[in-house]
N, C-alpha and C positions, 0 to 999 in steps of 0.2 A: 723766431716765434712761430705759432702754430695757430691755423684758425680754424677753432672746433666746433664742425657743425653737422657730425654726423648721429644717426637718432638714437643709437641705441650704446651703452654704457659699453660694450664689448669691442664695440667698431671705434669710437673715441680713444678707447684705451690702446688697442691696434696702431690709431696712427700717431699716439702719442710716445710709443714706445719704438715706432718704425724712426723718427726725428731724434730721440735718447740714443737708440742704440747706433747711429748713422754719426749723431754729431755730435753728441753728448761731450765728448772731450774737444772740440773745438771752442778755442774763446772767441768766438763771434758770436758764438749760440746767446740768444738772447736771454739775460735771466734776473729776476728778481730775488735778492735774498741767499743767491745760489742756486736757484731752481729754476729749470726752463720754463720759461713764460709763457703761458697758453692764450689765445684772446679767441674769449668763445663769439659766437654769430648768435644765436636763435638760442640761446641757454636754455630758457625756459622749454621746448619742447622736449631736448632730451632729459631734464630734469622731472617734468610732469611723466613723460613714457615712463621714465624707471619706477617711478612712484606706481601708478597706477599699475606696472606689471608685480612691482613688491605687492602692494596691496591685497592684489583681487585675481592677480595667474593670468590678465588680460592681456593680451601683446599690445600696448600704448602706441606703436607708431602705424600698426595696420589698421587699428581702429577706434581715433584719434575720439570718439566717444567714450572711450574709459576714463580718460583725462577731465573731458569735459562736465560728462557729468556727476563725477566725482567734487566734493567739497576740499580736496589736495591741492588745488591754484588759488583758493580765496581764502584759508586761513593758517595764521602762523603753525598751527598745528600739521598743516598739510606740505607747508614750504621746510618744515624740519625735515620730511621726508622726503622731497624731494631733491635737497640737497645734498642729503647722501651718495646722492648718485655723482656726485664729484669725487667723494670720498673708496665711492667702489673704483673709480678708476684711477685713482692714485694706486689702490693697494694691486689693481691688475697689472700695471705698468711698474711695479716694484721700485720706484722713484718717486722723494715728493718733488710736486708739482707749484706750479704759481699760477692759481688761476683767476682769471677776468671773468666774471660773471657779466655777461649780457642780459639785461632786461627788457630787451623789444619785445618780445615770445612768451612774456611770464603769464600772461593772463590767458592769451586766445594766438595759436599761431600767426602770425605778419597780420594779423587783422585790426590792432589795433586794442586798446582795453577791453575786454571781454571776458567776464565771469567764467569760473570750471561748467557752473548753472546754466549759461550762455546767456545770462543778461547782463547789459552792460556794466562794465567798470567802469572809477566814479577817479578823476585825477589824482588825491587822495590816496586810491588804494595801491596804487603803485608808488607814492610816495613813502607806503610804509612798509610795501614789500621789500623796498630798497633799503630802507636803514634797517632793518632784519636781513638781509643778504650781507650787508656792508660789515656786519659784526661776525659775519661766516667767513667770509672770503677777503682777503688783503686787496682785491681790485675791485669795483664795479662800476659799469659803464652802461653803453647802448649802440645800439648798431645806426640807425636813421637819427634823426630829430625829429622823428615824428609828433606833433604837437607843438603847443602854447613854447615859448620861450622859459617862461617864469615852471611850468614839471621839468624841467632842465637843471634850472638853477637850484630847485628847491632837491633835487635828485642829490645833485652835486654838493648842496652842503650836508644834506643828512651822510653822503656816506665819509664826508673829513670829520664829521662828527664825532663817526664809530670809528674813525682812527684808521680807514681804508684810502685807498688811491682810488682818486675819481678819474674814470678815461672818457672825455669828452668826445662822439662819434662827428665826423668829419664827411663831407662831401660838398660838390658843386652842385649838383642838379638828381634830379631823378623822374626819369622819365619814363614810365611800363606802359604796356600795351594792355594790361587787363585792366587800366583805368586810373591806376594814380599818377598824376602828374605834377613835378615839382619843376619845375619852368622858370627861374628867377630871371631879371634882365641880366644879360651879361654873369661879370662873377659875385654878384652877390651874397651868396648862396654860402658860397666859398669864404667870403673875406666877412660873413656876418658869425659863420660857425666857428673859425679861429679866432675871432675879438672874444666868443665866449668860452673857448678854453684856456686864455688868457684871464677872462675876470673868475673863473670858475676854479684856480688854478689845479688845473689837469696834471697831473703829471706824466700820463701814458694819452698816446692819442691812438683811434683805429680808424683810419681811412677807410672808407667804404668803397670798395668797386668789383665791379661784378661784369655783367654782360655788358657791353660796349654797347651794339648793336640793337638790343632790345629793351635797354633801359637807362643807356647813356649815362655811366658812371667811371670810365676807367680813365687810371691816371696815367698810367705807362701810356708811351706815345702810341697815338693812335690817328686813323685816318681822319678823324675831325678836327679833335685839336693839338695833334702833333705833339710837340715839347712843351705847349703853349702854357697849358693848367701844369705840367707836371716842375716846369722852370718856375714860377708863377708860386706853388706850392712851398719850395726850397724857402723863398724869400720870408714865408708865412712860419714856419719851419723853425730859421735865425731866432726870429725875432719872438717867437714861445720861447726857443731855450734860452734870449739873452735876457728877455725879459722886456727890452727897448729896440725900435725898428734897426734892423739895421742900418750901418754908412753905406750910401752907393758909390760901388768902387767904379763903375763908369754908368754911361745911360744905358737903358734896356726901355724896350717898347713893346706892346703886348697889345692886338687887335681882336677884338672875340664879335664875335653876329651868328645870328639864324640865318639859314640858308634865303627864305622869303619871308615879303614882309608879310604880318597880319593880315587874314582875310584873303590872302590872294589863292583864285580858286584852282585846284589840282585837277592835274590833265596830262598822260591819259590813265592813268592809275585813280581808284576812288580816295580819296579823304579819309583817314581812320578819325583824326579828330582836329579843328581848326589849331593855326599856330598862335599864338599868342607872347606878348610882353616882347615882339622883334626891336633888339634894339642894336646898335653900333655902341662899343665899346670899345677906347681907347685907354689903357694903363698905363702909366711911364712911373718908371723908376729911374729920378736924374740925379745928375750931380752939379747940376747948377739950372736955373732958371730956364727955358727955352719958351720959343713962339710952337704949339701945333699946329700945321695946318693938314687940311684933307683935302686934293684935291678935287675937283669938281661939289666939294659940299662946302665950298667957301664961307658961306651964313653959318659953321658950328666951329671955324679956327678958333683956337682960345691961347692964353699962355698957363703952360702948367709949371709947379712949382717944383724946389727941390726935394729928392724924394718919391713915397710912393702918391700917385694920383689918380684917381679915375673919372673918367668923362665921358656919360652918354649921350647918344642922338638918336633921333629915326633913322628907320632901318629902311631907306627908300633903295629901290632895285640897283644896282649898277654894279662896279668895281670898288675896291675899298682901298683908298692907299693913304698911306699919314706919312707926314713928314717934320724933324725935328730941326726949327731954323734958331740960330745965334748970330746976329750980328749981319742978317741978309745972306748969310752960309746956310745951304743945306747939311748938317753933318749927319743928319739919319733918316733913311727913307723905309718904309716898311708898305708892300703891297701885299694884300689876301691872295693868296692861292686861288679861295672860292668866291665869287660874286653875290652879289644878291640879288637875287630872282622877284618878279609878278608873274610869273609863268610856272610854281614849279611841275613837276612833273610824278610826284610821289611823296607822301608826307615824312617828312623827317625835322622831328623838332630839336634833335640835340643844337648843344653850341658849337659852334665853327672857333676855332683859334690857332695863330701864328705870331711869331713873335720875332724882335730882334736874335734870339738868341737858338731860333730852331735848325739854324745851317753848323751854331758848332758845335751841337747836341749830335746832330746826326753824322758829324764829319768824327766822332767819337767812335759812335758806334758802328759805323759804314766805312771808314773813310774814304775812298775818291770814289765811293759807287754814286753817280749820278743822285742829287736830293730826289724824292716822291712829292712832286707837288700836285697830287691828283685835283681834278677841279670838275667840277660835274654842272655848275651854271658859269664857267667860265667858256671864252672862247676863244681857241686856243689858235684860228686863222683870222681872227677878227672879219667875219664875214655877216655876224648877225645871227648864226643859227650855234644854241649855244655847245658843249661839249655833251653835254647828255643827248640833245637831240640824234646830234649824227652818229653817234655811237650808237643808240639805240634802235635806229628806223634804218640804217644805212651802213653799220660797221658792228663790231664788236663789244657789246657792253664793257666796259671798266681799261677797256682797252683805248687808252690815249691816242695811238698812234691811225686810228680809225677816226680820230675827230676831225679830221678835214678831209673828209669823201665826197661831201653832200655840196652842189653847187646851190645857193639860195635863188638863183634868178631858174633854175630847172622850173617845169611844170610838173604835178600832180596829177594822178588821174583824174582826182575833180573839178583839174582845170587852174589849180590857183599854182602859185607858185610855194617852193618850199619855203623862203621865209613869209606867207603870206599863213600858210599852215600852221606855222610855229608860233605867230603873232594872236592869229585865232584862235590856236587851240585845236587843231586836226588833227588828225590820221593822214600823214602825205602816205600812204598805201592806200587808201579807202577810195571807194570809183564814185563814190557819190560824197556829196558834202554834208556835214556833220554841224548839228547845231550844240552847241558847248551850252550845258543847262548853269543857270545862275547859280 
């Protein structure tokens, strides 16, 4: 498949036809009906550009006010012509097409429902843009969840209605730096969005991921949470196509946390925005009965059942390890990579995750290259001072092999010692001592 999200009808059709003439005869090529499957992102922006530039010779995407204020995003009269521009790019790419219309963008770019006029839209009217798209197009879906629960469900039955394929938009979290934040505890997020492509029945689904780093959505392994969401996902995966949870062919265990708990004040980097909803999350997927325990959090052991389970707790600073007991046997131990922090040192709110199953994910793809278990509030000489620290004051950032440089009993030039700096919240470089503001 193909995720089309470029703004203008000519550039679409480009990469549509770059994926036809490249694979077109391969049978893995994803297709509906016969025809390569397209799943658009942002539909509605290229859909309004074209309009607006058919209309009025305005270029729609350099100056997203032809769109807007145009009456072509708020009534069916205006969405016949914008829809054309699907049809221009079939005919430019000399192939038909199967396309996924996304309704995130149909009203106001990523903003959210927003009139062509710029006054708001009413839930409603995207409920009816949708069963008018759904009678155009064999798919229609959505990029986020952005909204109510119930514009979802009501989206989803209008377009089985028109006799379309509903694509349920999928993700764990979502996290931006310009201000929105989807922050669930643990995988919520996750396992609340596939229960509704399940009642909604979806037929196509589109995972949402994007920047890792700046907005915390990507599935493919990554430095947070490794194999953890993406093994995690498979299981969600089954049990859309079979219809009932899968059998567990053996146990798997799955740990997910925020780096630090709530409220704990950052140092020495400012704060973009507090952490929130830090919780410890334990998953098991068994095949029979077991005791959990954590240890050191003794007060949250529980017995989980067969199958899938999830179990939250506070998110209090430490190490995080669980362990799967039968019969006074240990048979599975699982420790986090990352710890959790009162100290952190830089805001970062994605989810942390590890699982029983990320050494033979990676022993797949690596094989005997040493795992990456990077940890930035672990510590890696057990000395007290944690991984971030001596890397960053004393060694190499992201460079592991720099985390044990720093003696904690040294002094500072303002006299204290380095773990007495790291406890406090110091600068061990600073000649004078520093008061950590509330």
């Amino acid at each position: 498949w193909l995720k089309s999200e470029p703004s203008k009808t000519e550039d679409a059709a480009a990469a549509s036809r770059y994926l036809w003439d490249r694979h077109g005869a391969r049978p893995t090529l994803a297709r509906r009906a016969g025809k390569p499957l397209i799943f658009g992102y942002l539909s509605g922006i290229l859909a309004a550009s074209y309009a607006a530039e058919t209309r009025n010779g305005t270029p729609g995407w350099e100056d997203r006010s032809a769109y807007r204020a145009e009456t072509i995003r708020s009534t069916p009269e205006g969405w016949e012509v914008m829809l054309k521009a699907y049809d221009e790019i079939e005919k430019l790419v000399g192939h038909p097409l199967f396309f996924h219309i996304g309704m995130g963008a149909f009203f106001h770019a990523g903003q959210g429902l927003q009139k062509a006029d710029g006054s708001p839209g009413k839930p409603g009217d995207l409920i009816k843009a949708t069963a008018f798209v759904s009678r155009r197009f064999p798919a229609v879906g959505d990029f986020l969840a952005d909204g109510p629960r119930e514009r979802f469900d009501d989206m989803a039955r209008m377009t089985r209605e028109a006799g379309a394929e509903w694509c349920e938009p999928i993700h764990y979290q979502y996290i931006n730096w310009g201000g929105r934040f989807w922050q669930p505890k643990g995988t919520e997020m996750l396992r609340q969005r596939w229960e509704r492509a399940r009642a909604n029945n979806s037929t196509l689904i589109q995972f949402a991921t994007w920047n890792d780093y700046t907005e915390h959505t990507n599935l493919a392994p990554c430095y947070n949470t490794r194999y953890a969401v993406l093994d995690l996902n498979r299981y969600f995966i089954e049990w859309w196509k079979q219809g009932v949870p899968p059998k567990p062919e053996r146990d798997k265990l799955y740990v997910f946390l925020r780096k630090y708990s709530d409220g704990a004040p950052v140092y020495p980097f400012d704060s973009v925005t507090p952490g929130r909803n830090a919780v410890v999350e334990v998953t098991t997927i068994l095949t029979a009965t077991a005791q959990v325990r954590l240890p050191g959090r003794d007060a949250h052991n529980y017995r989980a059942p067969v199958g899938l389970h999830t179990h939250q707790l506070p998110a209090t600073a430490g190490a995080v390890a669980v362990e799967l007991v039968r019969n006074d046997d240990i048979v599975m131990r699982l420790e986090s990579p990352e710890h959790i922090s009162d100290r952190p040192y830089r805001t970062d709110l994605g989810l942390v995750g590890f699982s029983s199953e990320c050494e033979a994910h990676w022993r797949a793809d690596f094989g005997d290259t040493p795992m990456l278990n990077t940890s930035e509030y672990g510590d890696a000489d057990d000395d007290g001072l944690p991984n971030w620290f001596e890397m960053y004051w004393f060694g190499t950032f992201g460079d592991l092999s720099t985390a044990t440089q720093a003696d904690p009993k040294a002094v500072a030039p303002n006299g204290k010692t380095l773990l007495e700096c790291y406890q406090q919240q110091l600068d061990p470089t600073a000649q004078e001592e520093e008061d950590v503001e509330e």
